[in-house]
N, C-alpha and C positions, 0 to 999 in steps of 0.2 A: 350244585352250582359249579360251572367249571369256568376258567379264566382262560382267556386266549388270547393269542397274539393277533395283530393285522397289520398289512403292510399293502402297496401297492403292488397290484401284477394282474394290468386288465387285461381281456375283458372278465376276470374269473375275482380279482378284489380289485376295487376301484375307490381309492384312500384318498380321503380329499382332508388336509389339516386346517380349522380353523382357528379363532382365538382364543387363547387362556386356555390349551391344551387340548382345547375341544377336535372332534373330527368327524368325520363322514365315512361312511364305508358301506359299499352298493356291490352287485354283483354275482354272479355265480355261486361264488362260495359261500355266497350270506344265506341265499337261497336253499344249500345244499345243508347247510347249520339248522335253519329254521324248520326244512321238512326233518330232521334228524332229532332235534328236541320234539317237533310234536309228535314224534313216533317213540321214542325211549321216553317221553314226557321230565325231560330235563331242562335246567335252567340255565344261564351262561350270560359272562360279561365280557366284551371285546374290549382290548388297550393296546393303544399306539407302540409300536414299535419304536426305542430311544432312536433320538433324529444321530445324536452324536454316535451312537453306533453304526449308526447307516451311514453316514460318511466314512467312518475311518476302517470298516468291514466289508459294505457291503449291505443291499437289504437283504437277501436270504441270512447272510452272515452273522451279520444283525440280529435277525431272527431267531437263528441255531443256539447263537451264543446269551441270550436273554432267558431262552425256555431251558438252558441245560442248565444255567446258573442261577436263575430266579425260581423259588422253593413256591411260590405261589402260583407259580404258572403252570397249568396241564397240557396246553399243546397248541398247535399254530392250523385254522381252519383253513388254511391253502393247502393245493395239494404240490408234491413234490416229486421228482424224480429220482427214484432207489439209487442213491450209489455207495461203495462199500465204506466208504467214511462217512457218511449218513448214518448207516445201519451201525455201526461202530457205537457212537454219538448217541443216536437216538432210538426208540424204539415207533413202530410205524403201525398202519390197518394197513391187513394182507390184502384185501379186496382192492382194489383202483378205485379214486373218483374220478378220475379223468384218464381220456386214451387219447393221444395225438401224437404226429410225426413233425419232423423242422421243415422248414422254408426258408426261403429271402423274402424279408421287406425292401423291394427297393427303388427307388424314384422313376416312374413311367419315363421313358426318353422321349425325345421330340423326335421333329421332323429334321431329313439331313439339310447340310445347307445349300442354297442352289445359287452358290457362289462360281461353282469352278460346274458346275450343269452340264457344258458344254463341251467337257472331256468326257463324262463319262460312258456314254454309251460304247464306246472301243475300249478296250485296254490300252495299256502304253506300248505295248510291242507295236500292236496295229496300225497307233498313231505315227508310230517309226516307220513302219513300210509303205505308210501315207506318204510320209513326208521322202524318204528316199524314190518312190515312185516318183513324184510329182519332179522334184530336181532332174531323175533319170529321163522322164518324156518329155520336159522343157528343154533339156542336153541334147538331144536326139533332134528337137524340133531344131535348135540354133545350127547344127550340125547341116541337117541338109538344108535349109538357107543359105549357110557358106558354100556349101558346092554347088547350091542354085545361082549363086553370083558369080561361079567360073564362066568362062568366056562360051566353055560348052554348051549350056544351058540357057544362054542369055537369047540367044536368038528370034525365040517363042514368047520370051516374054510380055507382059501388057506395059504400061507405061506405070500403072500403078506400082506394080513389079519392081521394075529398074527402079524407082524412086526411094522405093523400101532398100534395094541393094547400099545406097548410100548410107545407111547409118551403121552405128559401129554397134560389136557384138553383143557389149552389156544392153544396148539398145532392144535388139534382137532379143534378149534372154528377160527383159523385163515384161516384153508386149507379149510372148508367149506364156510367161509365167500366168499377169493377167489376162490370158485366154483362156488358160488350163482353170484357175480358179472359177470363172466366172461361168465353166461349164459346170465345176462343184458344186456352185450356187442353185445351179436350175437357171442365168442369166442368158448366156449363150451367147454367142457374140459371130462376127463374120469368120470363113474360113480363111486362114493366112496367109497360105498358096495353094492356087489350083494345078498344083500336083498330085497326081495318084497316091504316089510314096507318103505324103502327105494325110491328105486325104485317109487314108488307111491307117494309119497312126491317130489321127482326131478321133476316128471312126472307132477304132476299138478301147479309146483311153475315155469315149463317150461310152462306150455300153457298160464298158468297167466303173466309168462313174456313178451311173444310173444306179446301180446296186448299193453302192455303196452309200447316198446318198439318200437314198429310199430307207436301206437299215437305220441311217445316224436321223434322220428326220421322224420316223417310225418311235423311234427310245425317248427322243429329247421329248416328242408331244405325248406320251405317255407318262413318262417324268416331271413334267410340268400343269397334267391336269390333275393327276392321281397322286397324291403325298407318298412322299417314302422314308419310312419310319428309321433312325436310327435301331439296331437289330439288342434287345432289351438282354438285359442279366439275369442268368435263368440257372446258372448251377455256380456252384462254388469256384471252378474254372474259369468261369465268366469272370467273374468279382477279383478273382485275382491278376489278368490281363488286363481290367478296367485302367485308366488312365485317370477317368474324370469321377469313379466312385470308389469311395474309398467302405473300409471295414470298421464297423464297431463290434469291440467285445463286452461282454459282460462275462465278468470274472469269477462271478458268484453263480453261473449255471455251469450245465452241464458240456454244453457244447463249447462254450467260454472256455473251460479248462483246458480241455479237449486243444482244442489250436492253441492255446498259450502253453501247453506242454510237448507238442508235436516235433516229434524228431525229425521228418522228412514229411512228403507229400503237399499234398497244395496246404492243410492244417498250416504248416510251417512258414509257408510261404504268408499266407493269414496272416498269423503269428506273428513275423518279423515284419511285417509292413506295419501291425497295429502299434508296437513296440518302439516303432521309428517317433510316433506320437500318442504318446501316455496317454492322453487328453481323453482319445479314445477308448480306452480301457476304463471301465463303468464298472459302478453295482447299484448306484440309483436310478430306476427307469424312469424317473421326471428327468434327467437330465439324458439318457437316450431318447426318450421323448421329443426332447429340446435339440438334438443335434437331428435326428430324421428331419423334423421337419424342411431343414435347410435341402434337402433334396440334394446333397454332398456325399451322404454314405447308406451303405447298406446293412441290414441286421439281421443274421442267424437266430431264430427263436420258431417256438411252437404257431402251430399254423393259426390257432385260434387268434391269440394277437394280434399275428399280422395281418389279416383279414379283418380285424377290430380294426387296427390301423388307420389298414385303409379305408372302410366304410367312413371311420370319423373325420379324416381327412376330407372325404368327399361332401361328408355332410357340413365342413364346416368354410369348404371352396367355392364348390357347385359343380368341382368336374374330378374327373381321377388322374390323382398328382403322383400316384404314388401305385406299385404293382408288388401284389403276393405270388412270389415262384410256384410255381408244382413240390409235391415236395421231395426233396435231397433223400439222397440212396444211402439213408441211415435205419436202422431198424426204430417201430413205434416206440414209444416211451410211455411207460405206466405210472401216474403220477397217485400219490398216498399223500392220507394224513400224517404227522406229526405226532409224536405224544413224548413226555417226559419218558426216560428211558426206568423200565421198570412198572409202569402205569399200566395194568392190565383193560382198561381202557379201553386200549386199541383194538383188540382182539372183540369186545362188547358190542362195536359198532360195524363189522361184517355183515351179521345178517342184516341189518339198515340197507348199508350200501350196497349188497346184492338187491334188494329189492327194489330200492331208488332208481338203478342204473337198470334194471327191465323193465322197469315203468317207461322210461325213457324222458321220464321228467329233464333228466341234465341236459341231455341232448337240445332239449324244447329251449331249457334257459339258456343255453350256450350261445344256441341261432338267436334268441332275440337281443341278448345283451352282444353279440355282434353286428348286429344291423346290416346281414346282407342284401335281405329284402329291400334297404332304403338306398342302395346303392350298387343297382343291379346290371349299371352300365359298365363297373369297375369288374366286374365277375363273370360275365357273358361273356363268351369268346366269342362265338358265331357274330352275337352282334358287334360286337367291334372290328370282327372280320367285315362282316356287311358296312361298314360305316365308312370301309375305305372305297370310297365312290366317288366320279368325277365331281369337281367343281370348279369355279370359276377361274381363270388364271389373276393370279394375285402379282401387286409389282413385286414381292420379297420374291416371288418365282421366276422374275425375272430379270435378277439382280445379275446374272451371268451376262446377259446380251447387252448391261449396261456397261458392266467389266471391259468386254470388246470394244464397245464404242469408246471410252476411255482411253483404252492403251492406242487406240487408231487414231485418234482426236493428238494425246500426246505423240505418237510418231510423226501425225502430219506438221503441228506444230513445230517439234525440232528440224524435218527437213526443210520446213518453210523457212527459220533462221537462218542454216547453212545454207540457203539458196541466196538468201539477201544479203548473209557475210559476204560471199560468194561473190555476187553480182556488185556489189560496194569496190570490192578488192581489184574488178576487174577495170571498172570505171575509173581509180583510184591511177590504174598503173600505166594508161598511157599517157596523163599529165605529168607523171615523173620521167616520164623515157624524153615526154616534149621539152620538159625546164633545165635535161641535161643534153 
């Protein structure tokens, strides 16, 4: 009869506590317990890991500190990651039950917003040499108008011509400005003088447009049929550049330690960010549990999980809310039983687990108490690649063109007031010249 611990850490122990002390306990490791008694044909009783220790420890901690101090207990059927204060502690099975590497859990991103849509196709430089072009050939146009109104030039002119000479410069530089735009547009409008010099200047600030015009029309309807994904958190780097996703540690694993002891490197940077808010800094995975869900942070852990994760996520959404990294440029990790230190125990269940694990029995329960099979849209690259395919234009996609009409809507509005202060003031001032 052997007595052992269980705690939560799925998809491998899945600890469910009910009433009057009572609990549940599903999963991998139960799996790997049950083929293991009916091969040694031994017997065995699982118990709850104390709740108050797992708060003020830690659940692994928890764990450590129950089997090295409780004279009843023989060892903890999860498997662990060797580290030199484990081995210290406790005595372990040479053999692995389990082989995996780390990942990020972390919240699939949206779509970007297509608020400002209409800047992006240029960069900001571009949009500066836009803008200084457009000034420089409007400058240019008002220019030879002025010397088209010298007495030299006048001669030729049509009546339409002279008539346009009458107005003053800003005049000039407005109706040209609206010339030049509305060639930007694709509008077009009449030529402003039939002069060569002219003419030649329209003529090359049109072929120059067409390009231009053709590029920024080309991006914008690309951009607004096809979704464009904010660019997702894919390494540690990522996660710490992040703005809008923050880091969870668990202080009781490996990788936990590891950044919460980091002298330099991105570790550190981790580290001090998680540090800024304790909150963050776990040993209970219900309450990592409890913060993922919020789609606020990310979590460093074994890929099995996070891949559990996600699959339950999706089973219990309908869509994937939530994305497991490739994994981090850490070496695998070989995770062992547990045994009271001294327990020759450990060494007894080797050839078990060499044989278990060429069966390939683990592997089989691994994948189904993951469920990637049932959420195979979160796991498919290709397809999710194929999914970004045109569809409909939606008004959120064209919440930029409504931006424009806004800001144009409000400019017209102010200069319409200042035209009627304006025209009021003017009305206003020859009754006062008359009454004096």
């Amino acid at each position: 009869m052997f007595l052992l611990y269980t705690h939560q850490n799925p998809p491998f122990d899945v600890f469910v506590r009910g009433p009057n002390g009572t609990f549940t306990f599903t999963g991998v490791a139960l799996n790997i317990l049950q083929w293991m008694a009916d091969y040694y044909n031994f017997t065995y009783t699982l118990v709850a890991v104390n709740q108050t220790l797992v708060d003020k420890y830690g659940t692994h901690e928890a764990s450590f500190y129950q089997l090295i101090n409780d004279k009843k207990i023989d060892g903890i059927p999860c498997a662990f990651f060797l580290t030199q204060d484990r081995i210290n502690r406790m005595d372990y099975t040479s053999y692995f039950v389990w082989v995996d590497g780390l990942s990020l859990i972390v919240p699939k991103p949206g779509e970007e917003s297509r608020l400002f849509a209409f800047t992006g196709p240029f960069q900001p430089n571009v949009w500066l040499c836009i803008l200084i072009t457009i000034i420089f050939i409007v400058g240019v146009m008002t220019v030879f108008t002025l010397f088209y109104n010298n007495p030299i030039f006048t001669t030729s002119n049509t009546d339409e011509e002279n008539a346009k000479m009458k107005q003053k410069t800003s005049s000039y530089f407005s109706s040209y400005m609206i010339y030049i735009v509305n060639i930007m547009t694709n509008q077009g409008g009449r030529e402003a003088f039939q002069r060569n010099s002219f003419r030649v200047l329209a003529g090359f600030w049109l072929l120059g447009a067409m390009v231009l015009v053709n590029s920024y029309s080309g991006i914008v309807i690309s951009s607004l049929t096809v979704p464009k994904m904010i660019p997702p958190i894919q390494t540690l780097d990522d996660l710490a550049a992040s703005k809008d996703v923050e880091i969870i540690v668990r202080h009781d694993t490996l990788i936990g330690e590891q950044i919460l002891q980091a002298k330099n490197g991105v570790y550190k940077v981790l580290g001090d960010q998680a540090r800024l808010n304790p909150n963050r800094i776990l040993g209970d995975p219900f309450k990592v549990n409890a913060l993922l869900v919020t789609r606020k942070y990310a979590f460093p852990f074994i890929q099995a999980f996070n891949s559990w994760f996600v699959a339950q996520q999706y089973k219990k959404d309908g869509q994937c809310r939530f994305h497991a990294t490739k994994p981090l440029p850490v070496p695998l990790g070989y995770y062992s039983w547990l045994v009271k230190k001294g327990n020759k125990n450990a060494q007894l269940f080797n050839p078990g687990l060499v044989k278990l694990w060429d069966s390939g029995l683990t592997y089989f329960w691994a994948n189904k108490a993951i469920g990637k099979d049932k959420a195979t849209e979160c796991f498919d690259t290709k397809r999710q690649k194929n999914s970004a395919k045109q569809v409909a234009i939606r008004l959120v996609d064209l919440t930029s063109a409504f931006l424009i009409l806004g800001i144009g809507l409000g400019l017209a509005t102010i200069s319409f007031l200042q035209e009627l202060i304006k025209s009021k003031f003017h009305h206003r001032r020859p009754r006062l010249i008359s009454t004096n």
